[in-house]
PABA-967226 format. One record per residue (C-alpha): residue in three letters; x, z, y. Coordinates in steps of 0.001 Angstrom, whole numbers, padded with zeros to 6 digits, always signed. Layout:
REM PABA-967226
ALAXZY ...
//
This chain:
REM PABA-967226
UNK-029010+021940+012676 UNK-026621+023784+014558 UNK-023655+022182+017054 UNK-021169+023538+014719 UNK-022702+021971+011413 UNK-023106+018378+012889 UNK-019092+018405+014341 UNK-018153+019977+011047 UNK-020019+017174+008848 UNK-018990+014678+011279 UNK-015465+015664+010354 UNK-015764+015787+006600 UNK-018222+012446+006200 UNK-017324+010099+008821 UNK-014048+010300+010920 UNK-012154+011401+006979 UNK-013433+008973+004929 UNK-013156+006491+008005 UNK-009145+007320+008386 UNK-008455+006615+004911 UNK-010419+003574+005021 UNK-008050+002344+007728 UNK-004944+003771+006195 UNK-005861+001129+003153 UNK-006729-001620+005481 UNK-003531-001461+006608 UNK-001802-001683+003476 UNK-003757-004337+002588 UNK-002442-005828+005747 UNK+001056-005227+005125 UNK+000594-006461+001664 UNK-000469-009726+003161 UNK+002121-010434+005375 UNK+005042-009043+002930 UNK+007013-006846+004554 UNK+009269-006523+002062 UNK+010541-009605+002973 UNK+010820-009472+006481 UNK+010847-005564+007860 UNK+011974-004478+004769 UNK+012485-000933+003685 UNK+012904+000906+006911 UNK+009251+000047+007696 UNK+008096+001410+004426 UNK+010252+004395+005417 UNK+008446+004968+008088 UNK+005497+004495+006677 UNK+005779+007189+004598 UNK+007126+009248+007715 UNK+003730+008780+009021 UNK+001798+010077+006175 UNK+003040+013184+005616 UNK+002783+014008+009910 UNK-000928+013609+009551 UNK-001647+013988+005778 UNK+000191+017552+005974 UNK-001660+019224+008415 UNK-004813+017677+007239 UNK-004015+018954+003719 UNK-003487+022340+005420 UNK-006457+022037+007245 UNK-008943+021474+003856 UNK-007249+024498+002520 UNK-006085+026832+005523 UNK-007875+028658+008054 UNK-008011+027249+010797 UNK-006085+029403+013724 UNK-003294+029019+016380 UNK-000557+028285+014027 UNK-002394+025637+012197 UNK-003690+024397+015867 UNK-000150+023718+016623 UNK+001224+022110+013343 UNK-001828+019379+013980 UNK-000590+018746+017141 UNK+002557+018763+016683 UNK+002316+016414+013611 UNK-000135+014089+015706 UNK+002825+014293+018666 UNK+005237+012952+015962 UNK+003232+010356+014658 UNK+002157+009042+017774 UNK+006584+008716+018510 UNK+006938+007183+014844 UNK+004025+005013+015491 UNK+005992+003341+018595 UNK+009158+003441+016470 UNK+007352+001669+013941 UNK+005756-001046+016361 UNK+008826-001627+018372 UNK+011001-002579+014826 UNK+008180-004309+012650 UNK+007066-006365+015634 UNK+010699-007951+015710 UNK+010464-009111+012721 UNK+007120-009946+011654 UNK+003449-010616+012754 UNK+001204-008085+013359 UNK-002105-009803+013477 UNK-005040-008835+015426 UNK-006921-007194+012661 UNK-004221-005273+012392 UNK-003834-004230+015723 UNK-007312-003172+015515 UNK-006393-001001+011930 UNK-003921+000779+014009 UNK-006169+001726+016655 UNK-008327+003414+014223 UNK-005443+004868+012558 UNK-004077+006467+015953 UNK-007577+007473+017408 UNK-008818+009104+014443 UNK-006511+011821+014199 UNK-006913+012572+017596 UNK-010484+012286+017322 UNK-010184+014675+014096 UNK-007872+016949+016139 UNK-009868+017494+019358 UNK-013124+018029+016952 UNK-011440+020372+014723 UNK-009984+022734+018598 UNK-013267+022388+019792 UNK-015054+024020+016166 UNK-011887+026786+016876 UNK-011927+027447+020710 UNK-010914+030668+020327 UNK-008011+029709+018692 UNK-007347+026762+020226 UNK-007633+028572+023747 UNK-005014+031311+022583 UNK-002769+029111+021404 UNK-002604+027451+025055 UNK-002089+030685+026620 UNK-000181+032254+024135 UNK-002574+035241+024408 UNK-002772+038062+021900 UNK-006242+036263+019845 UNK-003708+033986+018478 UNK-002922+034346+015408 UNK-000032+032797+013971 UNK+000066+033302+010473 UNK-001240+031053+007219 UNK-004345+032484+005351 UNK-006177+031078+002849 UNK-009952+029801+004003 UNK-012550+032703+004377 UNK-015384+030474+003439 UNK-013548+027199+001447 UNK-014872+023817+001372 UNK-016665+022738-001333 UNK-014143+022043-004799 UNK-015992+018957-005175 UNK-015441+017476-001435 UNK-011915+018982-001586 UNK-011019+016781-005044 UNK-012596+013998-003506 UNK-010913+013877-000692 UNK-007512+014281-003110 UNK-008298+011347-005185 UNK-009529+009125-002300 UNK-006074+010081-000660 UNK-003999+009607-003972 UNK-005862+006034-004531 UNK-006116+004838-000978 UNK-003033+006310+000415 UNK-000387+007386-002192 UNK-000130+004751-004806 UNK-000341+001838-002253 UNK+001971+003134-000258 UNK+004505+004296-002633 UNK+003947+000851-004274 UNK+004972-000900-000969 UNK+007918+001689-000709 UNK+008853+001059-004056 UNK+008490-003318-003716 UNK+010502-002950-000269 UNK+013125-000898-002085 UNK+013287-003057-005378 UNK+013356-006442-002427 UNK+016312-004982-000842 UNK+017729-004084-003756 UNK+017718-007345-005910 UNK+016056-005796-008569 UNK+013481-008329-010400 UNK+009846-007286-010314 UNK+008517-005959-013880 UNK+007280-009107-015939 UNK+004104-008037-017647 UNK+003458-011248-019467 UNK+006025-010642-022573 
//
């Protein structure tokens, strides 16, 4: 098995599945300490600024090719995480515990990306090369995959986002909001 095939696989069935894992720990972190009651809505804010820095490009990346101009949205999106990420620390740690575990969630969260990032250059050297010298090989322009993944890994990865990511963090947007707010929490036992 070829160099490129065990990065690429590495990619799609370990550090992937790996960073959504985390992104759920966290929630369920979150969850347990209630930040709606203590950090409130502008956490969950930026919470959601995270997501779409890293879940754009990566949603770009499972259906774009990958060249110069997708090189530089993943790094700049990683760039602007890694600034919300401090934003993020410096106001939730003010105002509530962040426990060890997860301290440790975070460092997954942060690494992976950047794991994902230097993995995905390194498949696209060429690419990756002209983008840092701004030579003529780059190209800067959003085309469609040559050869696309796989439907099947593609929808996976869409649901496993949607039910890892998406609804538990809109939910925690939406129980921050609704705490702030004063608005009661739907009674489901009438």
């Amino acid at each position: 098995m070829s160099a490129h095939v065990l990065i690429t696989n590495a990619i799609l069935y370990v550090f992937i599945p790996l960073w959504l894992l985390a992104g759920f720990g966290d929630w369920l972190f979150h969850r347990r300490t209630g930040i709606s009651h203590n950090a409130g809505l502008k956490e969950a804010v930026l919470h959601q600024l995270m997501l779409a820095e890293v879940g754009l490009p990566l949603l770009a990346g499972l259906f774009l090719e990958i060249n110069a101009l997708l090189l530089a949205l993943m790094i700049a999106g990683f760039l602007l995480h890694e600034a919300t990420v401090l934003w993020d620390l410096r106001y939730a740690s003010s105002r509530r515990t962040i426990a060890p575990g997860e301290q440790i969630v975070h460092s997954y969260q942060e690494l992976l990306p950047l794991i994902l990032l230097t993995l995905v250059a390194v498949l696209h050297w060429d690419q990756f090369r002209a983008l840092l010298t701004l030579s003529g090989e780059a190209r800067f322009v959003f085309e469609w995959k040559r050869d696309p993944l796989p439907a099947a890994y593609v929808w996976t990865v869409i649901v496993a986002g949607v039910l890892l990511i998406g609804i538990p963090y809109t939910e925690e947007l939406w129980r921050c909001w609704r705490d702030r707010h004063g608005v009661p929490p739907l009674d489901t036992a009438q």
